[in-house]
C-alpha positions as CSV (number, residue, x, y, z in Angstrom):
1,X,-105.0,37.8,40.7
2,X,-106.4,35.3,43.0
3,X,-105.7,31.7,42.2
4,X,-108.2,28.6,42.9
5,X,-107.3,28.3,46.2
6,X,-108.4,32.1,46.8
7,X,-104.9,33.4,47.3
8,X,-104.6,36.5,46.3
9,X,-101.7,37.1,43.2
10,X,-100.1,41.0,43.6
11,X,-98.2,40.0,40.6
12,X,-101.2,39.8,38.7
13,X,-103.0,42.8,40.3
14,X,-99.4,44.8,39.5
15,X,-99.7,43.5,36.3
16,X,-103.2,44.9,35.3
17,X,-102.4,48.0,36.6
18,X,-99.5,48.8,34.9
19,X,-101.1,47.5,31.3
20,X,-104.0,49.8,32.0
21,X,-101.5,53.1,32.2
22,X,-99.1,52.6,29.9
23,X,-101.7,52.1,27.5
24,X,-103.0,55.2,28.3
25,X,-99.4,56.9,28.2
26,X,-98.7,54.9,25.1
27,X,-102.1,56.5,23.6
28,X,-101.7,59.8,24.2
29,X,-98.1,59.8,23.4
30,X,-98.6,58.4,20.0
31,X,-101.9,60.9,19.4
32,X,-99.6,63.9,19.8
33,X,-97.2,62.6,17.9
34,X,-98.6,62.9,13.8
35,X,-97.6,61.2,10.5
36,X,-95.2,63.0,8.6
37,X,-95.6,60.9,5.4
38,X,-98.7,59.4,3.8
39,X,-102.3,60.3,3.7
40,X,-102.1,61.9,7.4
41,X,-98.8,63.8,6.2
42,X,-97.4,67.3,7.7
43,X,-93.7,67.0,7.1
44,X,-91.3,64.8,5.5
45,X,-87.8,65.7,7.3
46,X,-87.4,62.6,9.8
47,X,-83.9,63.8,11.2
48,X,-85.2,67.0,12.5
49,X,-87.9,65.0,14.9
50,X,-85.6,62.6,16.3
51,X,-86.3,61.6,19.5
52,X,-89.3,63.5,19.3
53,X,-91.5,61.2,17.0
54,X,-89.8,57.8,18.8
55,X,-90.3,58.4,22.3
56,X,-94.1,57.0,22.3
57,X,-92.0,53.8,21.0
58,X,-90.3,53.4,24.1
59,X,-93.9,53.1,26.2
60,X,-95.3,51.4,23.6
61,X,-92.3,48.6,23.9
62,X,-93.0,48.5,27.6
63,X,-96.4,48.1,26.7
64,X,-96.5,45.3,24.4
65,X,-94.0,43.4,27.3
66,X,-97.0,44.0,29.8
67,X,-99.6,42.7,27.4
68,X,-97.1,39.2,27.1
69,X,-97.2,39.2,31.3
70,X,-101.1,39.7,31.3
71,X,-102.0,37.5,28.9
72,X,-100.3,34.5,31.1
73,X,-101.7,35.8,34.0
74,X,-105.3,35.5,32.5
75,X,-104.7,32.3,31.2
76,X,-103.9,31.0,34.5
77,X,-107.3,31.8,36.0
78,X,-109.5,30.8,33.3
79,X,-111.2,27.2,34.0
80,X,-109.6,24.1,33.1
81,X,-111.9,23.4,30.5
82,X,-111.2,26.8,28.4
83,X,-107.6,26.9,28.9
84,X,-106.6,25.2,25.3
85,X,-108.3,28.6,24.1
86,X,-106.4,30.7,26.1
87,X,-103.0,28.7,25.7
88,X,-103.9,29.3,22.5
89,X,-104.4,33.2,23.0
90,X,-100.9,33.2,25.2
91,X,-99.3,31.7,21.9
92,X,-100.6,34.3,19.9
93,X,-99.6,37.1,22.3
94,X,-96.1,35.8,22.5
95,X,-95.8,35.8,18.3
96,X,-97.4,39.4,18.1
97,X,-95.2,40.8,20.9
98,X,-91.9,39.0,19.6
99,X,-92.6,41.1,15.9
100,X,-93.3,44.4,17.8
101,X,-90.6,44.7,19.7
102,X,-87.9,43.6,17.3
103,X,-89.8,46.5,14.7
104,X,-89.8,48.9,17.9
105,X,-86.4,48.2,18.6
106,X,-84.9,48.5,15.1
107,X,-86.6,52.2,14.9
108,X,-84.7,53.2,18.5
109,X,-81.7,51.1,17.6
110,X,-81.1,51.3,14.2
111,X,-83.2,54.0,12.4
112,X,-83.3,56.7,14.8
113,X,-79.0,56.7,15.6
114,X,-78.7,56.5,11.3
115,X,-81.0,59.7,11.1
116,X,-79.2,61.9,13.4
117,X,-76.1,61.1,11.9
118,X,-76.8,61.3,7.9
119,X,-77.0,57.6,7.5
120,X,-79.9,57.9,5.2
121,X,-78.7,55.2,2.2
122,X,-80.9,52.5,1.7
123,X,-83.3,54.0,4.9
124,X,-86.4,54.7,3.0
125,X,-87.9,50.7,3.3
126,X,-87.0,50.6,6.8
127,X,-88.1,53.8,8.4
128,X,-91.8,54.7,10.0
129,X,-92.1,57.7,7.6
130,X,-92.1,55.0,4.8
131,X,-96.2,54.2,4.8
132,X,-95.4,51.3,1.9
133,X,-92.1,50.3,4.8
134,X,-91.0,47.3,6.3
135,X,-92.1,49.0,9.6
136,X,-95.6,49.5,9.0
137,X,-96.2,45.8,7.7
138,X,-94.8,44.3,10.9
139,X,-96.7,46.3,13.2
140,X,-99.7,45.4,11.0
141,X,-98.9,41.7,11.3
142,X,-97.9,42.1,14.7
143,X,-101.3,43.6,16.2
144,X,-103.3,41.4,13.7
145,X,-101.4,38.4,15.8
146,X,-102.5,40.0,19.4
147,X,-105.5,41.0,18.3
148,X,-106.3,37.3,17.3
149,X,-105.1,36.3,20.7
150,X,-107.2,38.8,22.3
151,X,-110.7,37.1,20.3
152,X,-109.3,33.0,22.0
153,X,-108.6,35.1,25.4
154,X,-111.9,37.0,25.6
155,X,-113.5,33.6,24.4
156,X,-112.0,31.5,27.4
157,X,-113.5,33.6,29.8
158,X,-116.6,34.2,28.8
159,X,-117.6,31.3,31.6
160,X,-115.4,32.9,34.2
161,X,-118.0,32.4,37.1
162,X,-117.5,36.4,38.1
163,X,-119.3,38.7,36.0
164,X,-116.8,41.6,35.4
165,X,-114.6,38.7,34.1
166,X,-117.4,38.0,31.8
167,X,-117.7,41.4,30.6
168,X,-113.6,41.7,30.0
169,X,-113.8,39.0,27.9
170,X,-116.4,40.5,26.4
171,X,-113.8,43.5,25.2
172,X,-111.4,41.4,24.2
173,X,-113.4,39.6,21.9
174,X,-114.9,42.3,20.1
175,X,-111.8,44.4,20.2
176,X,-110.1,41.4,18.8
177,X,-113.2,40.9,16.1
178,X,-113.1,44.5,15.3
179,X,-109.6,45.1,14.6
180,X,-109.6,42.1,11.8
181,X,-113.3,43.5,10.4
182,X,-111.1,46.5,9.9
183,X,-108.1,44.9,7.8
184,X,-110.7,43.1,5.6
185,X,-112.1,46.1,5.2
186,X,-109.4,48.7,4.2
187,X,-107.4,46.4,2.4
188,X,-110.2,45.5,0.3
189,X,-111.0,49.1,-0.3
190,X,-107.4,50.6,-0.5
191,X,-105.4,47.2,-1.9
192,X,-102.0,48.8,-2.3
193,X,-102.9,52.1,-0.8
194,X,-103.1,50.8,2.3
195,X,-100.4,52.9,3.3
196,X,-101.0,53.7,7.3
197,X,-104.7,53.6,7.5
198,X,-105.2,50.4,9.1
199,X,-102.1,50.6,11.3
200,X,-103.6,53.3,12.9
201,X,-106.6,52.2,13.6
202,X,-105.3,49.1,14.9
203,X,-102.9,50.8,17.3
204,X,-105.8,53.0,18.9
205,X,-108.6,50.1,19.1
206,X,-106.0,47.4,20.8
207,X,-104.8,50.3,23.0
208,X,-108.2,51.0,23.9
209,X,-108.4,47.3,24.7
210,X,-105.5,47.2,27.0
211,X,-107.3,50.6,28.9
212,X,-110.7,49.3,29.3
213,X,-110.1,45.5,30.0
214,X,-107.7,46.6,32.8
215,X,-109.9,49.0,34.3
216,X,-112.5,46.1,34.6
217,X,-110.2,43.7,35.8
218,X,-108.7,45.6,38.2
219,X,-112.0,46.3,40.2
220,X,-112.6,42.6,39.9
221,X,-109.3,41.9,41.6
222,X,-109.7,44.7,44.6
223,X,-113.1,43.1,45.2
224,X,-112.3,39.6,45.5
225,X,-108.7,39.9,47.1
226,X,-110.2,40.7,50.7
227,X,-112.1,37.9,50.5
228,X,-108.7,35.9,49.3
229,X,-107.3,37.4,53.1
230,X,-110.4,36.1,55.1
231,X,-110.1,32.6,53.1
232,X,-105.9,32.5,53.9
233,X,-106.6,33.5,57.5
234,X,-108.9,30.9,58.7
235,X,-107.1,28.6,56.9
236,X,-103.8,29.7,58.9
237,X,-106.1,29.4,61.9
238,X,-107.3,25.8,61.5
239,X,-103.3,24.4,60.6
240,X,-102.5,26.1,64.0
């Protein structure tokens, strides 16, 4: 990304791309990998899909680190006068990432080892065939928390002076506004059925998101970082 001073930042230009495709490996992987428990059910013997029905957790990990990295990075080039939004998107970001990972990472730590070896005793609140499970409520609280960051981060830039930084925000917020119209929604309908419903919808529209937003943002950044060259060139020329 390219800061005030029109130097470009290949962090930030590394950053979006990366988001954009793991959230498109991340997507796919976790399409082709179905629920074997709850209202989207087809089988019910965890240990004989392991690693099979974990791996898309290892992109989605990666994923959710990229989102923390992005986040800052936008919040960086939003004006000065929206940036206690998007501080307060980063802080949001930071909470939702923190709970995903440590719920990812107990499933490829923990679960996943205690499967393959038998040690099923006391596994059945814990594990992500479980749709009532400890799992499934933090990943619900943990996209509900980067969802809300995404509706104070699309917010703060809807004054970006560039337009496609306009229409990212744009995503954001309604991605973010969508995904918390959908958990008033199905809990109100399904109260303790919940089960997986909104999980999964939350994965799919935040991972949509974190495809779309990127896409945007990284056009935006190949179109303004020659410009960033021309600015940092004459401005070596005048020092010399």
């Amino acid at each position: 990304m390219a800061d005030i001073d029109g130097q470009p930042n290949r962090l930030g230009l590394w950053v979006v791309i990366l988001t954009g495709l793991m959230a498109v490996v991340s997507l796919a992987m976790a399409i082709t990998t179905l629920p074997r428990s709850g209202p989207y059910c087809r089988s019910t013997d965890g240990a004989a899909f392991v690693p099979r029905d974990y791996l898309w957790m290892y992109a989605a990990v990666v994923l959710t680190l990229l989102v923390m990295v992005l986040v800052e990075c936008i919040h960086y080039q939003v004006p000065p006068d929206r940036r206690l939004l998007s501080r307060i998107g980063v802080a949001f970001t930071i909470m939702g990432v923190a709970i995903l990972v440590v719920d990812y990472a107990s499933q490829l730590t923990f679960i996943q080892p205690a499967l393959v070896l038998g040690e099923t005793e006391g596994l059945s609140p814990w594990t992500q065939y479980n749709p009532h499970g400890i799992f499934i409520a933090l990943e619900n609280v943990g996209y509900v928390m980067i969802n809300v960051a995404f509706i104070f981060i699309g917010i703060a830039m809807l004054r970006m002076p560039r337009r496609l930084w306009r229409a990212t925000g744009w995503i954001f917020a309604v991605g973010g506004v969508a995904t918390l119209a959908l958990l008033v929604f199905y809990s109100a309908f399904y109260q303790v059925r919940l089960d997986y419903r909104f999980e999964v919808l939350a994965i799919f529209v935040t991972w949509l998101v974190l495809i779309a937003a990127p896409v945007l943002l990284t056009i935006a950044l190949l179109r303004t970082e020659p410009v960033s060259h021309q600015r940092a060139k004459r401005l070596e020329m005048s020092r010399s």
